[in-house]
N, C-alpha and C positions, 0 to 999 in steps of 0.2 A: 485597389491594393497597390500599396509601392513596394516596388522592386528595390535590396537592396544593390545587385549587382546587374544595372540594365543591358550590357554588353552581353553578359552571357543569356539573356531571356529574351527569344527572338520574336518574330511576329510567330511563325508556326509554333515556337516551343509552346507561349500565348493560345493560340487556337485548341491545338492537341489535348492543354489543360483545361481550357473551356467546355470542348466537345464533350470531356471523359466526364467532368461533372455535369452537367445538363443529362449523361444516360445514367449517373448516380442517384442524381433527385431522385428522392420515393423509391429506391430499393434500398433494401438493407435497413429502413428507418431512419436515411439522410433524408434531410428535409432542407427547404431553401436558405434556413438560420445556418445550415450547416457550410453554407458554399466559400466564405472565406478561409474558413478552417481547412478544407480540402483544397483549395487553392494553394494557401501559404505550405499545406503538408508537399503538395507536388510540385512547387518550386523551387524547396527546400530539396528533396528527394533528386528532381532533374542537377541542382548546382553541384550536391555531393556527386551522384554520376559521371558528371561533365570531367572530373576530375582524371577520372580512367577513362579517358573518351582518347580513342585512337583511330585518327582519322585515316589510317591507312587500313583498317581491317573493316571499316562501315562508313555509311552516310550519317553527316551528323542528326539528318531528320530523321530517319531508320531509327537510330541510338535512342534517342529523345522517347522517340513512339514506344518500345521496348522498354525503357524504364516508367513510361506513362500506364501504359499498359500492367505492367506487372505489377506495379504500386497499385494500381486500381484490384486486379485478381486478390490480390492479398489482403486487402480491407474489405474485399465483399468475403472473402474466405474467412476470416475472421471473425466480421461481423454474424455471421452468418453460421456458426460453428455454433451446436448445441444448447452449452448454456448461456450464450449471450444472444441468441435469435430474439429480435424483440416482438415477437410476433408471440411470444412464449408469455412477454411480460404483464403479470395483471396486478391489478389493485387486492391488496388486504382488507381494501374496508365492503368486501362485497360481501352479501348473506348467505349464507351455504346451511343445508338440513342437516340435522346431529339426530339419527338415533336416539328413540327417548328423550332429547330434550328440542326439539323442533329451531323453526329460522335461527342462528346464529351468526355474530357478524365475525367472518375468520378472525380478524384479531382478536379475539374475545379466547382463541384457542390454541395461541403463542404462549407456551410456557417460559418459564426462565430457563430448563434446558435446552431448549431449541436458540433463544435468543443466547444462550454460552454457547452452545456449535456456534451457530453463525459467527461468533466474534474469536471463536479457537478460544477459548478460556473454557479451563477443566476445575471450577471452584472446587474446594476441600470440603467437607462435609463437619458437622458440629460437633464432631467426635474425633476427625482429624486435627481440628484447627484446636481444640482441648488440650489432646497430645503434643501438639508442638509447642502449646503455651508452656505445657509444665517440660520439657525438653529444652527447650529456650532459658527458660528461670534456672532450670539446675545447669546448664553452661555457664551462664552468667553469675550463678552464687559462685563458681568454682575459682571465677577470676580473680587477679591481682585489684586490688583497689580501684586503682589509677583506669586501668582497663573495663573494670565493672561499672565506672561512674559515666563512662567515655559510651561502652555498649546502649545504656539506659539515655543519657541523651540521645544518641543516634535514634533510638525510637521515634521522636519528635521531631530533630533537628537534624539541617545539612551539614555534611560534614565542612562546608566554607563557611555555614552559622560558626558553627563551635570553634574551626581554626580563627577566624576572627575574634572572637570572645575571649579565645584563649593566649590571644595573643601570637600565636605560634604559624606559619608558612602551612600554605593547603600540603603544601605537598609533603611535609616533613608528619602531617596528620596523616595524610592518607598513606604510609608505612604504617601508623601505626593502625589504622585499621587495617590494614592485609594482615598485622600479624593477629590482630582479632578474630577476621576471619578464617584465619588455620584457628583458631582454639576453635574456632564454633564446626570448621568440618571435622576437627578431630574430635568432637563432642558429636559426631553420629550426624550433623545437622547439613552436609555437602549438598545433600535434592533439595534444600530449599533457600541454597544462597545464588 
């Protein structure tokens, strides 16, 4: 690994980060791929340190060990915290029994609800998404021309498509969609802009 600041990374600072990774290997699910990464984290971590380093209140090797040390407690802490214990982590593609219908392979029993938790997306259902078609259309029959033509591309097109085409400054466009979008929250439609 090069050092980008060799002055401040001593032979001990060197050792101290040695040490603490070689009792990391193989806990936590650090592995030997992981050893430059935990190096570069703890020499990065010692140079910010070094900054508040006041050699009149400690030993600079003291300082060092202290920030080596606690940076270490803190990524076993971490690592190590509930839902990231990797000790936890399995494969989807294993086969599990189902009630009445026997060996199944888990993925086989990942719905699309589950796969929308996991991503935080709450789709609308074919009855919401109806409603806000015919909610949408009657905003947009209510508009001025200029504004109804403008809405109806925005459907397809970036608003820097169309300030392009139309010859006119993005930003002199995009006024004219804020004031678009007051007609559509004043048209009931605010939770879906």
């Amino acid at each position: 690994m090069r050092y980008d600041d060799q002055s401040q990374i001593d032979r001990f600072t060197r050792g101290i980060i040695r040490r603490k990774i070689k009792q990391l290997i193989g806990r936590a699910g650090f592995t030997k791929q992981d050893w430059e990464d935990l190096e570069q984290d703890m020499v990065v971590r010692v140079l910010q340190a070094l900054k508040s380093f006041d050699p009149d209140h400690a030993h600079r090797n003291k300082f060092v060990t202290a920030v080596v040390e606690r940076y270490v407690a803190n990524i076993l802490r971490d690592k190590q915290a509930r839902k990231r214990d990797h000790r936890r982590i399995t494969s989807i593609n294993v086969t599990i029994s189902i009630r009445d219908e026997g060996p199944t392979e888990l993925t086989q029993t990942i719905g699309q609800r589950e796969l929308d938790a996991r991503r935080g997306r709450h789709p609308r259902s074919s009855d919401e998404l109806a409603q806000l078609a015919r909610d949408v259309a009657e905003v947009i029959g209510k508009l001025p021309a200029e504004l109804r033509e403008l809405a109806e591309r925005l459907k397809s097109e970036s608003v820097s498509d169309i300030a392009r085409d139309m010859g006119v400054p993005r930003t002199t466009l995009n006024e004219i969609v804020r004031r678009l979008r007051r007609r559509f929250e004043n048209g009931g439609l605010k939770d879906y802009m």
